[in-house]
N, C-alpha and C positions, 0 to 999 in steps of 0.2 A: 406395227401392233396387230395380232393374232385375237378377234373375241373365241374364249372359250367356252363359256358359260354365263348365265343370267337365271335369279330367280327373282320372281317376283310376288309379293304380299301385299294383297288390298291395293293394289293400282291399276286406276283407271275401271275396267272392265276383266281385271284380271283379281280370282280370289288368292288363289296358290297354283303358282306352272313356274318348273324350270324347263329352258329349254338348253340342248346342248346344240351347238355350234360347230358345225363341222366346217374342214377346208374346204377351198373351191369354190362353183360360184351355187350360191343359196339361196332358192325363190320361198318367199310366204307369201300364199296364198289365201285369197278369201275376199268375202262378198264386202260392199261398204258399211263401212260403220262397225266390222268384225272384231278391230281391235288390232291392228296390223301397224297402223304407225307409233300405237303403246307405247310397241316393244323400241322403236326407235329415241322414243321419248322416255324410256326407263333408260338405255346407253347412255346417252345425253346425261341423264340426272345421277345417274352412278358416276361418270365421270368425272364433269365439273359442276353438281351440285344444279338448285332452281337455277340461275343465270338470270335470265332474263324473261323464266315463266312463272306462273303460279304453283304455288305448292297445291293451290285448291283444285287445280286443274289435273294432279298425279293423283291424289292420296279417291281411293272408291271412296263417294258421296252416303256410302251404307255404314260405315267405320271410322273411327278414329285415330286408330295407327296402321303406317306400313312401311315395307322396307323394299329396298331393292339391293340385291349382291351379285356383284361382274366381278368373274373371274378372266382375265386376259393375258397374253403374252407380249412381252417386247425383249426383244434381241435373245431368247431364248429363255429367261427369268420371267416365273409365274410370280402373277400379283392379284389379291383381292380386295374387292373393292365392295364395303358396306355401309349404306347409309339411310336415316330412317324419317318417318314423315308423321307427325303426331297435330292433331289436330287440336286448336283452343276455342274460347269461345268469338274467337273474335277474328281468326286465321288459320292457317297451316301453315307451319315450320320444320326447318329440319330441327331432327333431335341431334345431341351432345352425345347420350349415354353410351348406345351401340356406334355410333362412327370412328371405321379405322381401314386399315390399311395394313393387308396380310402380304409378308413376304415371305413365300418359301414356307416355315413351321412358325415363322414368327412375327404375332400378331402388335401392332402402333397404334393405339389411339388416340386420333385426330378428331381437332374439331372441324365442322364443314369447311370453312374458311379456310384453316390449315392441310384441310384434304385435299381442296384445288390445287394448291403452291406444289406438295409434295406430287400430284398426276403430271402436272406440267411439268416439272424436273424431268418425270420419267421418260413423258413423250418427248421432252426435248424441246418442247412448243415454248421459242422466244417471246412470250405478252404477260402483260399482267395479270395480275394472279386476283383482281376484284372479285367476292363471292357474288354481287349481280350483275354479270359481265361474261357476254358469250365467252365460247374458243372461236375466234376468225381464223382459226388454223382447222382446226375438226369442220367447221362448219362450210368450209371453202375446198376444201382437199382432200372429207372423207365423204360427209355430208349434209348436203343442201335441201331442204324440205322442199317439197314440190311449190305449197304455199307459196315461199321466199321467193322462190326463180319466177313466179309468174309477175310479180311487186317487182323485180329487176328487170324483167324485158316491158313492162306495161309504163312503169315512171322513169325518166331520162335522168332525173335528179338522184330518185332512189339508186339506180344503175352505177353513177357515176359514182358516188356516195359507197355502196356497194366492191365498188373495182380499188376505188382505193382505200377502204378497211382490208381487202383482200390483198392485195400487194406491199400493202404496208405505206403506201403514200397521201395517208389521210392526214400526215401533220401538216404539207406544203397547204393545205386547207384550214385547218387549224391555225395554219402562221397568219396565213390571209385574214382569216374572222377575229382572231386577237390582234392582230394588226388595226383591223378597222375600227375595233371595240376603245384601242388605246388610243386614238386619234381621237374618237366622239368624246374620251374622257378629259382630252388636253383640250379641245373647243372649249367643254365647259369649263377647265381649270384658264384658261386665256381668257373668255370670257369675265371670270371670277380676280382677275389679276388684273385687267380691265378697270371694272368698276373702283376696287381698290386702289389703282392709283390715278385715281380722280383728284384727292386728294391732297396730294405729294406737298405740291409749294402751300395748302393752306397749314400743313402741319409742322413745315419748316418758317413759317412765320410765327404760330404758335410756340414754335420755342424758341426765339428771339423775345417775343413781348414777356416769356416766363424768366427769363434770364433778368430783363430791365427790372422786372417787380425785384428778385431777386435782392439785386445789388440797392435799391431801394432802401427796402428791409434791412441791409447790411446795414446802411448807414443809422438809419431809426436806431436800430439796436446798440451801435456804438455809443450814442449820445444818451441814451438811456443806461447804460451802465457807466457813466461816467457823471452820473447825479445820484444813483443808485449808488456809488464808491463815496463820494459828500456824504449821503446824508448818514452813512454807517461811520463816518467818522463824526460827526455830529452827536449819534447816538452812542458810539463810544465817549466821548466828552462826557457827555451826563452821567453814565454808568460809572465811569471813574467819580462823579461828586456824592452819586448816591452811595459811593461802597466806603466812601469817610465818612458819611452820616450813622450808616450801619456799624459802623468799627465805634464809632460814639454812642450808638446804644447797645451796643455788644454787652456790654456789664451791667446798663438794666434791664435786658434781656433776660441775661442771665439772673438775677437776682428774681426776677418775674416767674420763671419756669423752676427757680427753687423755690419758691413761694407757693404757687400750683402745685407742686411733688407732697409739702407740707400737706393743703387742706386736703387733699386725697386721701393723703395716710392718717390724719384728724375724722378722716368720714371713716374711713374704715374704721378705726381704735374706736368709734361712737357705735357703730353702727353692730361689733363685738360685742361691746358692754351690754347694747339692749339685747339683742341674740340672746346672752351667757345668763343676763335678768330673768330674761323670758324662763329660760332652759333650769334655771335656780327653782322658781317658783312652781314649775311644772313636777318635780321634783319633791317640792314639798309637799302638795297635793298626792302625790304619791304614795309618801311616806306616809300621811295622814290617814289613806283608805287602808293599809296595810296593817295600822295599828287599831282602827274601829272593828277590820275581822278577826284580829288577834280576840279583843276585849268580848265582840259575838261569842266566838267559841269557848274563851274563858267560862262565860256566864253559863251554859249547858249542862244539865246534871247527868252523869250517867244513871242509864235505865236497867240498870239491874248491880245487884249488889256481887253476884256470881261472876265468874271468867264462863268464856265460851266454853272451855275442856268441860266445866261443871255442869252447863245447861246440857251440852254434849250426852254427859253421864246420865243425869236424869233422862234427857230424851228415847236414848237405848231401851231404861230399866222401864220405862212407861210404856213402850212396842212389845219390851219382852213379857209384863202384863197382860196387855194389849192378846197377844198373840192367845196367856193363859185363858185370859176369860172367853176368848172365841171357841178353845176346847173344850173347857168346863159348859158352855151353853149347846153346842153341838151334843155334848154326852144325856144334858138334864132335858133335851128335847128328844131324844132316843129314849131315856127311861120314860118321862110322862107316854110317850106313845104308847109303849110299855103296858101301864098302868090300863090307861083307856081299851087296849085292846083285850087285857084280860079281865075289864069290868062287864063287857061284851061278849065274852065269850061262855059255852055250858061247860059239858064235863069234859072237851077233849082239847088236848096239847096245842099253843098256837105251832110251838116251833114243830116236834117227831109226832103231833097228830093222835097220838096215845088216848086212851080217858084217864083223868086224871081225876081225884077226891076233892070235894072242898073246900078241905082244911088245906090241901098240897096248892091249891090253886091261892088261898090267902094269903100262906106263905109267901108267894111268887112275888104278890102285889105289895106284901109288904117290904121285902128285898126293894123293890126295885124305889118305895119308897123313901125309906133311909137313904140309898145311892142320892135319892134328888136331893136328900135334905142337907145330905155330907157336900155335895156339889154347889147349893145355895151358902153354906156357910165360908168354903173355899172362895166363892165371888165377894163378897162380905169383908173378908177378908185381903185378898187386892185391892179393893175400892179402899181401904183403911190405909194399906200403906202408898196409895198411890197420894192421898190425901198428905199422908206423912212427908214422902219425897217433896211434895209442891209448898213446904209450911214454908219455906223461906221466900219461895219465887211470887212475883206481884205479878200471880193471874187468877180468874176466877175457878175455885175448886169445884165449883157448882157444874159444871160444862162436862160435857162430855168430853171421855178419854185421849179422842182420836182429835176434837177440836184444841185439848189442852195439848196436844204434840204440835198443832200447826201454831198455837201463842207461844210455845218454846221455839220453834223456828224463827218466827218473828221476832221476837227478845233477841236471838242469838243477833240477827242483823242490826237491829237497832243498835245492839253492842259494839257489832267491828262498827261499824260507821262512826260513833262516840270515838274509839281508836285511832280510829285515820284521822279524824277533828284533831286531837292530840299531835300526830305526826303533822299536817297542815298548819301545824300555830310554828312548829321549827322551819319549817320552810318558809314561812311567810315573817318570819324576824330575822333570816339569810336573807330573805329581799331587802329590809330595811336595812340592814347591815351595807349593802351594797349601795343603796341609795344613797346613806349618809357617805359614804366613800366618796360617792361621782359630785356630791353637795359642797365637798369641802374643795374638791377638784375644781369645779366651774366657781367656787368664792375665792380663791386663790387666781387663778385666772384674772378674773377680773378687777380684783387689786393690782396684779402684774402692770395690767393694761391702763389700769386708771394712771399708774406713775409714768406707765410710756407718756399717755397722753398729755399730762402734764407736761413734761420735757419739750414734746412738741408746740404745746402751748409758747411755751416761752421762746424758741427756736422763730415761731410762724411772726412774734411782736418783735424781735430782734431782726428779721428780713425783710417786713414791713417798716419798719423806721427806716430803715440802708435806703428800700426803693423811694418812700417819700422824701429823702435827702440829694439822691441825684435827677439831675436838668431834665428836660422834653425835647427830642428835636422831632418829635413827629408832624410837627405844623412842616419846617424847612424838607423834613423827605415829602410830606404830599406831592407839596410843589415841584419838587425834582421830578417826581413820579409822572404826575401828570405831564410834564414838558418832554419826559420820553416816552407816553403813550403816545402824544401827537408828532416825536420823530418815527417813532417805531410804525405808526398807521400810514405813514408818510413811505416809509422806506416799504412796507406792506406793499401797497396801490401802486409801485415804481416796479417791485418783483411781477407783481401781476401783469404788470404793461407790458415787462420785459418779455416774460413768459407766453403772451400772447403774440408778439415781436416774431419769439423764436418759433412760435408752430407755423405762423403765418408763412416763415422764411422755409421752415418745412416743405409744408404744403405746396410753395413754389416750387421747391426742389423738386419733389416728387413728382410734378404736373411737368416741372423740365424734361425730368426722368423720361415721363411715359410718351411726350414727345419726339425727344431723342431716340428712343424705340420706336417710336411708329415711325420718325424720319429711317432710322436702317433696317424697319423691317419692308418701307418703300423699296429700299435701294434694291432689298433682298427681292424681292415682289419682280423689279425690274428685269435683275440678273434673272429669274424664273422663269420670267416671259422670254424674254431671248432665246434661255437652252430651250424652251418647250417650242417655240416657233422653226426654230434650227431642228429637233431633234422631227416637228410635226411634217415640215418639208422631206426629209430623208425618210419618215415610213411612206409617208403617199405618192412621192416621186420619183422615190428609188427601192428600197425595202418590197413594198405590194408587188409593182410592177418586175422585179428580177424573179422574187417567187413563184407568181403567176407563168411567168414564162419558162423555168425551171420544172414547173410542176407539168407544163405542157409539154415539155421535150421528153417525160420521163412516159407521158399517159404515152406519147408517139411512139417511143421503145416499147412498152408494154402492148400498145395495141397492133404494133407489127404482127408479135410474136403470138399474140392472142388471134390473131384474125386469120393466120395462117392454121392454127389447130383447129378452132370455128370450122372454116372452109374444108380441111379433110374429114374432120367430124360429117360435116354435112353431107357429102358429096359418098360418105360410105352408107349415110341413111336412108341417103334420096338418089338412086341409081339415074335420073335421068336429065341428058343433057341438055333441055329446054331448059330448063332448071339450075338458078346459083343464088351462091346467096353470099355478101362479110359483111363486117364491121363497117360502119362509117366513123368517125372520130370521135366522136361519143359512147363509141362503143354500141349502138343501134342496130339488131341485126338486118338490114336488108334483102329482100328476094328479090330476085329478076326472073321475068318470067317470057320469054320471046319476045325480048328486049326491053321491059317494062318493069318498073317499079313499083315493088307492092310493101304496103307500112305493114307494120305485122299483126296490127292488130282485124286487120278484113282478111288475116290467112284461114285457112280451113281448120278444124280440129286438129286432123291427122300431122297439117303442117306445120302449126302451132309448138305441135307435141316433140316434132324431129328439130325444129328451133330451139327450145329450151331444152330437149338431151344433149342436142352437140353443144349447145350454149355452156350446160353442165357440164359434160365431158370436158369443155376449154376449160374452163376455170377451173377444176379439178387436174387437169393437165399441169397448165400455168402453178397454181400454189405449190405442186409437187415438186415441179422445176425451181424455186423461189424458195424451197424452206429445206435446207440440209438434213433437219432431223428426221425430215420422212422420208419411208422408204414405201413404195409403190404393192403393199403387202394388204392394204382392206381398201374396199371401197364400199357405199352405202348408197344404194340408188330407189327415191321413193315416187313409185306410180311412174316409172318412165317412158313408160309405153302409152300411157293414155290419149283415147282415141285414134290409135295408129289401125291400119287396113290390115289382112293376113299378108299381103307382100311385102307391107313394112316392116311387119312384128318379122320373118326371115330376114331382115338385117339387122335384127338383133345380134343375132347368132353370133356374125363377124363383125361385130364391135364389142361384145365379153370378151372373146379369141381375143382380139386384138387389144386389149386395157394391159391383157398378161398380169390379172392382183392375183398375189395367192390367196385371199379370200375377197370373195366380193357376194354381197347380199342382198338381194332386190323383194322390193315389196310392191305385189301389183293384186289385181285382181283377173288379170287375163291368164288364164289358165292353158291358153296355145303357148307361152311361155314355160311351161314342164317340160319339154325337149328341148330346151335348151339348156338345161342346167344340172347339175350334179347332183344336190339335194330338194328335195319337196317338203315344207311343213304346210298344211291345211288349217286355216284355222276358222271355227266357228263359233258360232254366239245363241245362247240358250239357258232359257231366264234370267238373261244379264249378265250373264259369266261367258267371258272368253277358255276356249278351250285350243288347244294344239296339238295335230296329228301328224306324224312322218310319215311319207309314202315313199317308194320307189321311184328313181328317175326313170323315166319313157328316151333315155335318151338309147 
C-alpha cells in the first residue's frame, strides 16, 4: 500500500489541509502539540473507521461536522477512501450519508461497518472486520504509536498480550481462560447435581408408597361400582312400576289437557264478547255525536237572503260610487275656493291678473256657484241609489258608504261559512253511514261467537263427566315416586363417592407420575455428574496443560526469530561494544552493560528511545515476515528518535537505507532529521489551526 493523498475537515487541530504524499522516506516536522500525530490518526480513521478511539477525540471541539478522504494505492489500483464525523447531543458518530469507497471513476457507498470489511479485502489483512476493533496488522506492521510501545516494554503482561495479538497466537490464551472459565462453570454445575441428588432413594420410596395408595383406590372403586350397578337396577324396577301407572293415567291425562284447551278457548270467546260490547257501545256514542251536529247545523238560518256573486255585485257598484262622490267633493271644494277667493278679491283677475268690471266679476261667482250646486245634487243622488242598491241587504243604511262595503264583506263570509255548514252536514251522515256499517259488523260477530261458545259449553260438560268417571292412581304413583327419589338419592351419594374415588386414584397417579420423573431425572443428574467430572479431569489435566505448553513452543519459535532482528536492530543503533542487549523469554528487552544487567526501565533517555525503535523495527520486521499480504512498500514511524544524542540521531541514516520501504513516513520533532530524508513538510500551529508547509530536503 502507496498513501497518496489525505484531506482533512474539522479534525482535531486541523480546519481544511490537504496534504500530498510523496515516495520515499517523508519527515513532518514540528514543535509538540503542532498536530503531527492528527495526521496519523486521520490514516488510521480513513482506514478502519473509530476502532477503538473516540470520535470526540477526531471531530475539532469548535464544529459539528468533518470528514476525512485517503486516497491510496495497492498493487497499482487507486482507491478512495471517505468518511464523516457528525456530532449529537450526546456523542460523535460516523455519518452513513457521505461514506464510500472510490474506485478508479467509480464511486460505492458503504456504511462505516461495511467500509472496514471492503479495506480489509483490499489490504488482504486476514482479521475480523468488527467496526470497534483495531487492524493488528496496520497497527504491528505499518504502525505503532509511540504511546503503545512504551505500555509494551514498561508491562510484562501488556508485552506478552501484545506479541500474541501480533503473531496471531492470542487464541492458545483464549483456549486457556475459556478453558478455566468452563471448569468454574461445571464446579458449580457438580456442586448443583450435588445437592440434587441428595434426594434420590427419598423419592424412589415416594413412589413405592404412591403406587400402594394407588392400588388401594383401585379396589375402593371396584366395590363401589358394584353397589352403584344394584342400586341402578333397583331404580330401574321402580321406573318400570311408575311407567304402568302412567300408561293408567294416560287417558285422564288426556281428557284433563282437553279440558284445559276448552276453558282457554271459553276465556277467550268471553273475553271477545266483552271487547266487541265494549267496541258496540263506543260506536254508538259515536253515532249519537254525529247526529246532535247534523241537528246544530240543521237549526242555523242563513244570514242573508242574496248569493255571494250578488253581495259581490252590489259591493263593486258601492266603490264605483264610492270612487264618484270622492270626484264630485274634490271638484265642489275647488269651486267654493273659487267662490271665497273672488269674494276677496277688487277689480283685477285672480287667474291672467287683468281688471276685470263688477258685473264680469258676479258673473264668475255665480258660475262657479251653480257648478256647486249641480255637484251637491249629483252626491244626492248616489246617496239615493246607494240607499236603493242596499233595500234588500240586512244592514244599516244609515252608516257610512265605506263602513257599509266592510258589512258587505262580512255578510259575504258569514255566507260561505252557512255553505260549508251545509257541505259538513253530508260529510258527517258519511260518518254515520259508516258507523252503522262497523255496528252491524261487530253485532254480527258476536252472535258468531256467542254460538261458538255455546258449542264449547257443552263440549267442556261432556269432558268433565268422561274425567269424573275414570279412577285416581295418583295416591299409588306418589308412593312409587317417593321410593325412587330415595333410590335415586342413594345411587346420587354412591356416584359422588365414586367420583371422589376416581380423582383421589388421579391424584396418586399423578404424584406417581412426578415421582417417577424426579427418580429419572436423578438417574439423569447422575449420568451428568459423571460426564461433567470425566470431561472436568480432561480440561484441567490434560486440555490446559498441552495448550499451555504448545503455546510455549510457539512464543520459543517466535522469540528466536524476534530476538535475532531485536539484536541487529540494536547493534545498528548503538555502535558500541560495551554494549548488548535481547530478549529474555518473555520477550523483555535486556541491556548488558560490562557485563551487568540493567532493567530497562533505570536506562537513559537516549537508550530508552534505541530500545523501543529496534523493539519497533522487530516487530514490524516479524509481522511482515508472518502475513503474505504485505509487501515491505510503507512504513509509519512516530517520535522515533526521541531523546536520542547527535551521534545517535547519524544512525538513523543507516537504518531508513536499510528498512529499503518504498514509502516510509516519520513524524518527529527533531529537525537534524531533514538530512536525512527526501521530503520535509513543517507543520505549525496558530490561533489553533494547524497548518502545513513543504520545504526542500537538505539532503
Amino acid at each position: 500500500m502507496i498513501l497518496e493523498s489525505i484531506e482533512l475537515k474539522n479534525i482535531r487541530s486541523y480546519d481544511e489541509q490537504e496534504i500530498i504524499f510523496p515516495k520515499g522516506i517523508t519527515l513532518f516536522e514540528g514543535d509538540m502539540g503542532s498536530g503531527k500525530s492528527s495526521i496519523l490518526m486521520a490514516i488510521e480513521f480513513a482506514l478502519f473507521g473509530t476502532g477503538s478511539q473516540k470520535g470526540d477525540g477526531l471531530l475539532s471541539k469548535k464544529t459539528k461536522e468533518g470528514s476525512v478522504t485517503l486516497k491510496f494505492e495497492v498493487d497499482g489500483t487507486s482507491y478512495e477512501i471517505k468518511r464523516d464525523l457528525k456530532r449529537t447531543t450526546k456523542t460523535v458518530r460516523q455519518g452513513d450519508k457521505n461514506c464510500h469507497l472510490k474506485i478508479g471513476d467509480e464511486v460505492f457507498p458503504f456504511s462505516p461497518g461495511e467500509l472496514k470489511q471492503e479495506i480489509l479485502k483490499i489490504l488482504k489483512f486476514n482479521e475480523p472486520a468488527s467496526p470497534n476493533a483495531q487492524s493488528k496488522i496496520y497497527r504491528y506492521a505499518i504502525f505503532t504509536p509511540q504511546e503503545e510501545m512504551k505500555q509494551i516494554l514498561y508491562d510484562s503482561e501488556k508485552r506478552l498480550e501484545t506479541i500474541r495479538r501480533a503473531f496471531g497466537v492470542e487464541d492458545y490464551k483464549k483456549a486457556t481462560d475459556n478453558a478455566q472459565r468452563i471448569t468454574h462453570s461445571m464446579n458449580t454445575k457438580l456442586v448443583v447435581l450435588k445437592d440434587r441428588l441428595k434426594n434420590a432413594d427419598e423419592r424412589r420410596n415416594n413412589v413405592k408408597n404412591w403406587e400402594l395408595k394407588i392400588g388401594k383406590k383401585e379396589k375402593e372403586l371396584e366395590t363401589i361400582k358394584k353397589i352403584i350397578k344394584e342400586i341402578k337396577n333397583k331404580l330401574e324396577k321402580k321406573s318400570n312400576e311408575r311407567e304402568k301407572i302412567d300408561e293408567n293415567n294416560a287417558e285422564k291425562d288426556k281428557a284433563i289437557v282437553l279440558k284445559e284447551q276448552i276453558e282457554l278457548k271459553l276465556e277467550t270467546k268471553n273475553s271477545k264478547i266483552t271487547e266487541y260490547s265494549e267496541r258496540i257501545k263506543e260506536i254508538r256514542g259515536e253515532i249519537k255525536e254525529k247526529e246532535s251536529e247534523i241537528n246544530e247545523i240543521k237549526d242555523k238560518k242563513s244570514p242573508s237572503k242574496l248569493t255571494e256573486k250578488e253581495i259581490d255585485a252590489i259591493t263593486n257598484r258601492i266603490e264605483k260610487f264610492n270612487s264618484e262622490k270622492i270626484e264630485c267633493n274634490v271638484r265642489k271644494k275647488r269651486f267654493e275656493e273659487d267662490v271665497t277667493k273672488l269674494q276677496k278679491l277688487g277689480t283685477e283677475c285672480v287667474y291672467c291678473h287683468q281688471k276685470i268690471t263688477k258685473e264680469h266679476q258676479t258673473k264668475m261667482a255665480d258660475e262657479r256657484e251653480n257648478e256647486i250646486s249641480h255637484i251637491e245634487s249629483k252626491l244626492t243622488e248616489i246617496d239615493y241609489e246607494i240607499v236603493k242598491l242596499l233595500a234588500d241587504v240586512e244592514i244599516d243604511k244609515k252608516e257610512d258608504s265605506k263602513m257599509m262595503v266592510r258589512r258587505l264583506v262580512d255578510l259575504k263570509n258569514a255566507l260561505k261559512v252557512f255553505e260549508e255548514s251545509k257541505e259538513k252536514i253530508k260529510q258527517l251522515e258519511e260518518v254515520q253511514k259508516r258507523l252503522y256499517v262497523k255496528l252491524n259488523e261487530k253485532q254480527k260477530t258476536i252472535d258468531d261467537t256467542r254460538l261458538e261458545k255455546k258449542d264449547l259449553d257443552k263440549k267442556f260438560d261432556e269432558i268433565f263427566s268422561t274425567i269424573q268417571s275414570l279412577p285416581n292412581f295418583d295416591k299409588e304413583l306418589k308412593i312409587i315416586q317417593n321410593e325412587e327419589k330415595v333410590i335415586q338419592d342413594k345411587l346420587t351419594a354412591n356416584i359422588k363417592k365414586s367420583g371422589q374415588i376416581e380423582e383421589e386414584e388421579r391424584h396418586a397417579k399423578r404424584q406417581a407420575e412426578l415421582w417417577e420423573k424426579g427418580v429419572k431425572e436423578a438417574e439423569d443428574w447422575k449420568k451428568e455428574q459423571r460426564r461433567l467430572v470425566d470431561y472436568h479431569t480432561w480440561i484441567k489435566e490434560f486440555f490446559i496443560p498441552t495448550v499451555n505448553q504448545i503455546e510455549k513452543q510457539v512464543l520459543i519459535t517466535i522469540q528466536q526469530s524476534f530476538n535475532e532482528a531485536y539484536r541487529r536492530w540494536f547493534k545498528m543503533l548503538i555502535d558500541d561494544d560495551s554494549k548488548d542487549s535481547w530478549l529474555d523469554e518473555n520477550f523483555t528487552p535486556i541491556l548488558e552493560q560490562d557485563g551487568s544487567d540493567q532493567d530497562y526501565i533505570y536506562l537513559s533517555g537516549g537508550e530508552q528511545t534505541c530500545v523501543s525503535l529496534a523493539y519497533r523495527l522487530s516487530l514490524n520486521t516479524m509481522m511482515r515476515k508472518n502475513t503474505e499480504s504485505l509487501k515491505s512498500n510503507l512504513l509509519i514511524l512516530d517520535e522515533p528518535t526521541s531523546g536520542f544524542s547527535k551521534n545517535q540521531l547519524v544512525k538513523v541514516k543507516d537504518v531508513l537505507h536499510e528498512l529499503n520501504s518504498e514509502q516510509i513516513i516519520l513524524v518527529s520533532h527533531e529537525k537534524e532529521l531533514e538530512t536525512y530524508v527526501d521530503n520535509i513538510f513543517h507543520i505549525s500551529i496558530s490561533d489553533g489551526y494547524s497548518k502545513i508547509s513543504r520545504s526542500v530536503s537538505h539532503q
